[in-house]
N, C-alpha and C positions, 0 to 999 in steps of 0.2 A: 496390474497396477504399477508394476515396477519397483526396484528396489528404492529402498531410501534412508538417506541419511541424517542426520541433523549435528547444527552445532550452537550453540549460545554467546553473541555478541556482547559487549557494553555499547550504549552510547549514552549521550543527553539527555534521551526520553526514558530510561534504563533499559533492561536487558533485552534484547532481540534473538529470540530464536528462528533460525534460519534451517529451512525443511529442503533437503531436493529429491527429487525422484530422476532414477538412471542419471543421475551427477547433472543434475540441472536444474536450479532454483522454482520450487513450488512453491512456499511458504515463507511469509515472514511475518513473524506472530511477537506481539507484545505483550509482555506481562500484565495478566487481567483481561483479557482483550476480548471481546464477544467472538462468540463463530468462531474462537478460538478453539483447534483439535485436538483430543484427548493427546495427552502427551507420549504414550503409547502407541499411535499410529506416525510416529517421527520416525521411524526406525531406527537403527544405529548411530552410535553418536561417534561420527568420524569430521573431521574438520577439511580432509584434501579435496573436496567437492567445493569450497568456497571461497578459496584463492581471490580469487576476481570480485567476488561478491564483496568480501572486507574490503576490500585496498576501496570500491567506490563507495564504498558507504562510510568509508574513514573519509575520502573527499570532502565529500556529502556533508557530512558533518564540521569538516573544519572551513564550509563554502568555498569549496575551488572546484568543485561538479556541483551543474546543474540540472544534468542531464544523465541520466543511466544507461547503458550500454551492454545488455547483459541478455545472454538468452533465456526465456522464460519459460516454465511448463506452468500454461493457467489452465486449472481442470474446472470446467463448470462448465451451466447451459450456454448453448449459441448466444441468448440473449445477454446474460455476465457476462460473457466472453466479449461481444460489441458495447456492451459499458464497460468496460474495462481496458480493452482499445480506445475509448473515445479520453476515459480520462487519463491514459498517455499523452493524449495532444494537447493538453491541458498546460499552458509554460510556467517554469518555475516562478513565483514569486507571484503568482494570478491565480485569480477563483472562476469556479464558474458554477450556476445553479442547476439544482435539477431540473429545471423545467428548458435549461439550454440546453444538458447534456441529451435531456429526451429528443429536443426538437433536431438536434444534429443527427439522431438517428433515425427520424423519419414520424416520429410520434409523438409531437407535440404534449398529448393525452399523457402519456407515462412518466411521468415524473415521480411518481409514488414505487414503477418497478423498478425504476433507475433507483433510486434508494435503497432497498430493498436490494438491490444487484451490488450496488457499491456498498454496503455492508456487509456482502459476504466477499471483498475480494481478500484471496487469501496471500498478496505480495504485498502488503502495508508498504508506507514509504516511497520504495521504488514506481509500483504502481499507483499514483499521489490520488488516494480517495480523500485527504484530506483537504483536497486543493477544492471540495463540493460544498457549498453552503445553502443556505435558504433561501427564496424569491426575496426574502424583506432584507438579505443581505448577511443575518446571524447566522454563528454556526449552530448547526441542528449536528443529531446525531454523528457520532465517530466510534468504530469499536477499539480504539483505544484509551477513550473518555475526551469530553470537551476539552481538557485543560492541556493534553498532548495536543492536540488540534490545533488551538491557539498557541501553543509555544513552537508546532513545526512552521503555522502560518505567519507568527511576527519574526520566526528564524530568516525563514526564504523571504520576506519583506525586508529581513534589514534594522527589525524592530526588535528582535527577542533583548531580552534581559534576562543572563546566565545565573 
């Protein structure tokens, strides 16, 4: 499994605990957050594994990155793994529904595992599940609650209200 470290961010949505395995970002977990991992499997809390990871997610946050650039360890099935790539391509400040995310992958039918996939991806944020909404347009589920969902989506819109 690999060593691993952890360390705990601030930002807008509050605290971000940022997880790596062999000094490369596995986790990034929200306070409350579903599918969230016992805090005990973070291993050691050292900060020099995340250098890179702050500086863009301070970007990120102050809107002058749109885009993240960072190498990732995403541990899950092949099928997570290709929902989880698909909503990389996903552009800032745009949504796209599950029944698109499925149909990009070959399986119109799977809209229900694409969800289900995008709920457990373990890089919030960076890897944007948030940017998934519903056929009729709402947001449906997020494991960091509706109300982060809409505030990272009117953020990247251009909309938030601080």
């Amino acid at each position: 499994m690999g060593s691993k470290q952890y360390t705990v961010v601030d930002s807008p949505y509050g605290a971000l605990t940022l997880v790596a395995t062999d000094g490369t970002l596995s986790g990034l977990y929200m306070t409350e957050q579903c599918h969230r991992p016992a805090e005990e499997t973070f291993g050691v809390r050292d900060e020099r594994p995340f250098g890179p990871v702050i500086d863009q997610l301070n970007a990120y946050f102050a809107g002058e990155l749109t885009t993240f650039d960072l190498p990732l360890h995403l541990h899950g099935t092949p099928f997570q793994r290709s929902v989880w790539e698909q909503l990389q391509k996903i552009p800032y400040g745009e949504t796209r529904t599950y029944g698109e995310l499925a149909a990009a992958l070959g399986n119109p039918a799977a809209s229900r595992a694409v969800g289900l996939a995008n709920g457990k991806n373990p890089i919030g944020v960076i890897v944007p599940c948030h940017r998934v909404i519903g056929a009729s347009g709402g947001l449906t589920g997020y494991g960091g609650g509706l109300e982060r969902k809409r505030r990272l989506l009117d953020f990247e819109r251009g909309t938030a209200l601080f």
